[in-house]
C-alpha positions in Angstrom: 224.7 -51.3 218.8 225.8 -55.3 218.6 223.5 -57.6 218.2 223.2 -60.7 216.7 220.4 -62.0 213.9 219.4 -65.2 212.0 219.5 -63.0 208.7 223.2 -62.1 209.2 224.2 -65.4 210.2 221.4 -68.2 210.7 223.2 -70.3 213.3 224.5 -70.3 217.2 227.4 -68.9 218.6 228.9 -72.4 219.9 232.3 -71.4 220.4 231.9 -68.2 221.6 232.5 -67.9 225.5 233.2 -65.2 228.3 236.3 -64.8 227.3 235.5 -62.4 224.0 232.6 -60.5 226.1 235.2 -59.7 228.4 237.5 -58.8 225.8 234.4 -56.9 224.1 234.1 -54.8 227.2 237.6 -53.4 227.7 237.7 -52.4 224.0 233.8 -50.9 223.4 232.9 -49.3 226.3 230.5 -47.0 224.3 228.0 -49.5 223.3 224.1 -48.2 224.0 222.5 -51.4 223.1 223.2 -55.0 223.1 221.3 -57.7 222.1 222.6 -61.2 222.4 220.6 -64.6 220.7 222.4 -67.8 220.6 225.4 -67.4 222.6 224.6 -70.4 224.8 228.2 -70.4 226.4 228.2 -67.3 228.0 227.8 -66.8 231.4 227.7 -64.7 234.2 230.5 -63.2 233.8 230.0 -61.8 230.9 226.9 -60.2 231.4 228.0 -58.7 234.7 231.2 -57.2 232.7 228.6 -55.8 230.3 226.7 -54.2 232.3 229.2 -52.4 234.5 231.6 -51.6 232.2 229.3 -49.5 229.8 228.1 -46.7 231.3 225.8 -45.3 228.5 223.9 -48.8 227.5 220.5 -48.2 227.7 219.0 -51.4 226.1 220.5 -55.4 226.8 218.4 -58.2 225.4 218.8 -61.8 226.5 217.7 -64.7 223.9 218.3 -68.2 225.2 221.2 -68.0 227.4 220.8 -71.4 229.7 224.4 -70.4 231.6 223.6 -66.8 233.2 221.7 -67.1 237.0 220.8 -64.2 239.6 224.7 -63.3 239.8 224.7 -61.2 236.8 222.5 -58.7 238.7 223.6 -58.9 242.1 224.6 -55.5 243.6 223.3 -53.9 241.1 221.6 -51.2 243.2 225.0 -50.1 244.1 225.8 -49.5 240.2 224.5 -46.1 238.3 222.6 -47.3 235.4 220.6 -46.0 232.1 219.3 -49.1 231.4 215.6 -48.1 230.0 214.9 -51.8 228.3 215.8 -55.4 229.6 214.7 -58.9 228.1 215.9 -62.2 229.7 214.0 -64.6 227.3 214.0 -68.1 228.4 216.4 -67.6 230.5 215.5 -70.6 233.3 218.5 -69.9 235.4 216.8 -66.2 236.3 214.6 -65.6 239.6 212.7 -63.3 241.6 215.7 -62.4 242.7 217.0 -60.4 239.1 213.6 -58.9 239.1 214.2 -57.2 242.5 217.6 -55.7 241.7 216.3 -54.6 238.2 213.9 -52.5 240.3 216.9 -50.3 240.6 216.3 -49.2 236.9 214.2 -46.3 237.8 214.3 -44.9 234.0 212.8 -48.3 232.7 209.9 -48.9 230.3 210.2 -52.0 228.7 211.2 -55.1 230.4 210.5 -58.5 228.5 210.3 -62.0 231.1 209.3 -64.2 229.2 209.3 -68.2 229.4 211.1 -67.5 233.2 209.8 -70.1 234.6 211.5 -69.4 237.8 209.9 -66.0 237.8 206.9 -65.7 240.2 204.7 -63.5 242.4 207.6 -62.4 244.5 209.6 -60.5 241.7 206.1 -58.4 240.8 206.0 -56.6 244.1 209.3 -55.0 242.4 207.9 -54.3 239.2 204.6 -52.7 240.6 207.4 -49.8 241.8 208.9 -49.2 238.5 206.8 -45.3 237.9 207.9 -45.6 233.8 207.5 -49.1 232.9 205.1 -49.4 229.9 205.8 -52.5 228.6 206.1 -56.2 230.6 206.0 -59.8 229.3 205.2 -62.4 231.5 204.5 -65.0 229.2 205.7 -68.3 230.4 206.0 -67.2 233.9 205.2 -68.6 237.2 202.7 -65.7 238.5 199.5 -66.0 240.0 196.3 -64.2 241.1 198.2 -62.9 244.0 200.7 -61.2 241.9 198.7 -59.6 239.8 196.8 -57.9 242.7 200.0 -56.9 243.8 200.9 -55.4 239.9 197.4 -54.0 240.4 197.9 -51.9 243.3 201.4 -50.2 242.0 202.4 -47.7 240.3 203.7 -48.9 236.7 201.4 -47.3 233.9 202.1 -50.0 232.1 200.5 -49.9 228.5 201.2 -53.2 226.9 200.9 -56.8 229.4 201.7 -60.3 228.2 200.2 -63.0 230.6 200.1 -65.6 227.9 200.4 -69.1 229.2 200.3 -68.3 232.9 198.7 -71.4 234.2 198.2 -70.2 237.5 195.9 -67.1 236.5 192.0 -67.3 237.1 189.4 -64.8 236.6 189.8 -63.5 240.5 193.5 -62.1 239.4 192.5 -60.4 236.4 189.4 -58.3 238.4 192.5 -57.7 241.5 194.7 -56.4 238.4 192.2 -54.1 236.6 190.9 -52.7 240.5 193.6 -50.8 240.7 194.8 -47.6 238.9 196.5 -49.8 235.9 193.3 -49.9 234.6 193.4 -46.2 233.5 196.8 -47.0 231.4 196.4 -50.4 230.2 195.8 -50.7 226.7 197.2 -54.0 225.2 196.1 -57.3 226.9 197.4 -61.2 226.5 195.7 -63.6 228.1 195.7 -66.2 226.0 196.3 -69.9 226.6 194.7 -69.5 230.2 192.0 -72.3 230.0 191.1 -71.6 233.4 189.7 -67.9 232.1 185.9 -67.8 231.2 183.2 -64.9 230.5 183.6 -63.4 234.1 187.0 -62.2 233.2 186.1 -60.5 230.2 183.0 -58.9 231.9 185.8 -57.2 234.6 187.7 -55.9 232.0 185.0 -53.9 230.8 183.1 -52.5 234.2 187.0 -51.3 234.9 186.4 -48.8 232.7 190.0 -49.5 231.1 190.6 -48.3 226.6 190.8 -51.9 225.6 192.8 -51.4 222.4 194.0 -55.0 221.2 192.7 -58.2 223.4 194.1 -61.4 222.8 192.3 -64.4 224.4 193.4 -67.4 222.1 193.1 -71.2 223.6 190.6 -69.9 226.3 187.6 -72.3 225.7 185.4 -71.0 228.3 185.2 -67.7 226.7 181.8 -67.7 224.9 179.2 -65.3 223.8 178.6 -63.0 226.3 182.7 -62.1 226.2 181.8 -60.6 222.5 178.5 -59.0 223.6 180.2 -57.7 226.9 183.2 -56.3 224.3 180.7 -54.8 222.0 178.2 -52.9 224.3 181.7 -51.3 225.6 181.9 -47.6 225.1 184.6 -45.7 226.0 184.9 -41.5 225.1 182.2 -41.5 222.2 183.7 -43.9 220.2 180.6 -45.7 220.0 180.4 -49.9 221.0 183.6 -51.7 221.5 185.1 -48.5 219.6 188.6 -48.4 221.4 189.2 -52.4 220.1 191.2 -52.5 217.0 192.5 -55.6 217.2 190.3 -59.0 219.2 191.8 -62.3 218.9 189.3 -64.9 220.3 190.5 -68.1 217.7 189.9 -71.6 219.3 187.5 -70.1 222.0 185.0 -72.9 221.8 182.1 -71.5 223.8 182.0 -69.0 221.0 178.8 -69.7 219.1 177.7 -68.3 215.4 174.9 -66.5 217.6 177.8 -64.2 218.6 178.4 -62.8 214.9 175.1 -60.4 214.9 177.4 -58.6 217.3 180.5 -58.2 214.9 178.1 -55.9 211.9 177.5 -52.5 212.6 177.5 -50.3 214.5 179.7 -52.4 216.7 183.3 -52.6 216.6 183.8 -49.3 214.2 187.4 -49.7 214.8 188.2 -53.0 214.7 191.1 -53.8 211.7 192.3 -57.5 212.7 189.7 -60.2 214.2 190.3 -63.9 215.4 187.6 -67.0 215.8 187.2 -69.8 216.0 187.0 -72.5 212.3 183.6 -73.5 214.0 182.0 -70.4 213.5 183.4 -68.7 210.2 182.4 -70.1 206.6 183.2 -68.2 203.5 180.0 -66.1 203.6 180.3 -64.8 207.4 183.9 -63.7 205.9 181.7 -61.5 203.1 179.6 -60.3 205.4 182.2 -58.8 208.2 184.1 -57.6 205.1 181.0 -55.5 203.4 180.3 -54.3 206.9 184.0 -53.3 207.8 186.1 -52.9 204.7 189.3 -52.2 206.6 188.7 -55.9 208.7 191.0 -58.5 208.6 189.2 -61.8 209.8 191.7 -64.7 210.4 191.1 -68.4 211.1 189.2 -69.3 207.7 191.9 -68.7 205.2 194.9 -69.1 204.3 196.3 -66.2 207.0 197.8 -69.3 208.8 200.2 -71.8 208.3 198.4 -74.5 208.3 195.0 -76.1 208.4 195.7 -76.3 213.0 195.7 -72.4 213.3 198.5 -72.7 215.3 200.3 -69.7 213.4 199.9 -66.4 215.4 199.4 -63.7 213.2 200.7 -60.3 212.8 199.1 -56.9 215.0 199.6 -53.2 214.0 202.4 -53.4 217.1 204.9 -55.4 218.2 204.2 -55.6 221.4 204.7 -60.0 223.1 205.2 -61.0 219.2 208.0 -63.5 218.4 210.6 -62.8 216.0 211.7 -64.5 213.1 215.1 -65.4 214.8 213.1 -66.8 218.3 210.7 -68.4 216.2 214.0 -70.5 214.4 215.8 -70.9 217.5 212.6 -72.5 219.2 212.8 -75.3 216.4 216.1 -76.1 217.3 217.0 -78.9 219.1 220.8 -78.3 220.0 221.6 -74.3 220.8 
């Protein structure tokens, strides 16, 4: 495996250029897994080196690389590959176009898009056909209602889906993307930072019959009370109401009134471990009461689980699943890469 972290060397590969990649290629042709952050200078030529020269790689990660473009994966349909995990993040160079020949990665299951901003509705008509891909991050991306009909009508069982930030997204694409069969495999759900999103969006995710496991609707301030009463009368296999959520992040929704905590003590939520709201609604003794009535809860947004007093912070689930990194989080402060 190569890959490059902030703990091993807490800067950017400036002087680093194709030149090493291709001399990296000829001399470690074994490589299953390479993960690249920081190497701004690279380009296309690289990558594409990489990725026909090593036949067993089954993992290549992206981080920042301003330089590489749709060339690195042209032709690649004509190329046998075992590639089961892909990320391109913020990569603004990468289109519709990559997504389309990454299609031809029949054995992948994880594949990690975000901040694309090039990326749109035309690349998930080719995702939608992947029949093993559990895992896709969107975040950042240019997709809309239409897309995620069309991601709704395929045949990914994806269990884990990052639309955070898609600006474009209204409650009419989230019912078209839980109509169709994903809704029987979807598990893990980002919609956060969609201001457009209100109640009506939560209240399709739970007639779809879907095993809501973690939900994260943070910055949506049209979600209000009847989300949380919608989540909690939610039963799904016996577990009892809102049983299947473990983890609900609903901080900053500001429709949320303190009316909606009678429906956060038992016997809702059995299962719930790691809860969001809103600074509004929490004081010190609503934090007492949640944690006499679930023991195992952790209720964020009233203490000192941030890092600072704006919230802004995003903390910590049982997976990692769409989470940022220590090294992306650094890089992301940098000005020069």
């Amino acid at each position: 495996m190569l890959t490059r972290s902030q703990v091993s060397y807490p800067a950017t590969f400036k002087r680093v250029e194709d030149l090493g990649f291709l001399f990296l290629a000829e001399k470690c042709s074994k490589l299953e897994s390479i993960k690249l952050a920081g190497f701004s200078r690279i380009s296309d030529a690289s990558c594409r080196e990489i990725l026909h020269s090593f036949p067993n790689l089954h993992t290549f990660e992206l981080l920042r690389s301003p330089r590489v473009t749709d060339l690195t994966f042209r032709d690649f349909s004509v190329i046998s590959t075992k590639l089961m995990s892909v990320a391109l993040v913020s990569c603004n160079l990468i289109s519709n176009s990559s997504v389309k020949q990454l299609s031809y990665c029949r054995d992948l299951k994880s594949l990690n898009l975000k901040g694309c901003k090039s990326i749109g509705d035309g690349g998930l008509g080719a995702i939608a056909t992947l029949e093993k891909l559990e895992t896709l991050n969107l975040t950042g991306t240019d997709v809309s209602d239409m897309g995620l009909s069309t991601l709704g009508r395929g045949r990914t069982p994806l269990v884990f889906l990052s639309l955070y930030g898609c600006q474009r997204i209204s409650d009419d694409g989230v019912a078209c993307l839980v109509e169709g069969s994903i809704s029987q495999t979807l598990q893990d759900l980002d919609l956060s930072n969609i201001p457009s999103l209100t109640d009506r969006a939560v209240l399709k995710l739970v007639h779809s019959g879907m095993k809501i496991v973690e939900l994260r609707m943070r910055n949506c301030c049209n979600i209000g009370d009847t989300s949380l009463i919608a989540l909690a009368s939610m039963t799904c296999r016996g577990c009892g109401f809102g049983g299947s959520l473990r983890s609900l992040d609903l901080f900053n929704c500001k429709a949320l009134t303190s009316l909606s905590i009678r429906w956060l003590r038992k016997p809702y939520f059995p299962r719930l471990r790691c809860l969001g709201l809103s600074w509004n609604i929490l004081s010190q003794s609503v934090v007492d009461l949640l944690h006499q009535e679930h023991p195992h809860l952790r209720v964020l947004g009233y203490d000192l689980d941030f890092n600072g007093p704006d919230g802004e912070e995003i903390y910590q689930y049982s997976t990692d699943y769409g989470r940022e990194d220590e090294l992306e989080r650094w890089m992301e402060g940098e000005d020069d890469y």
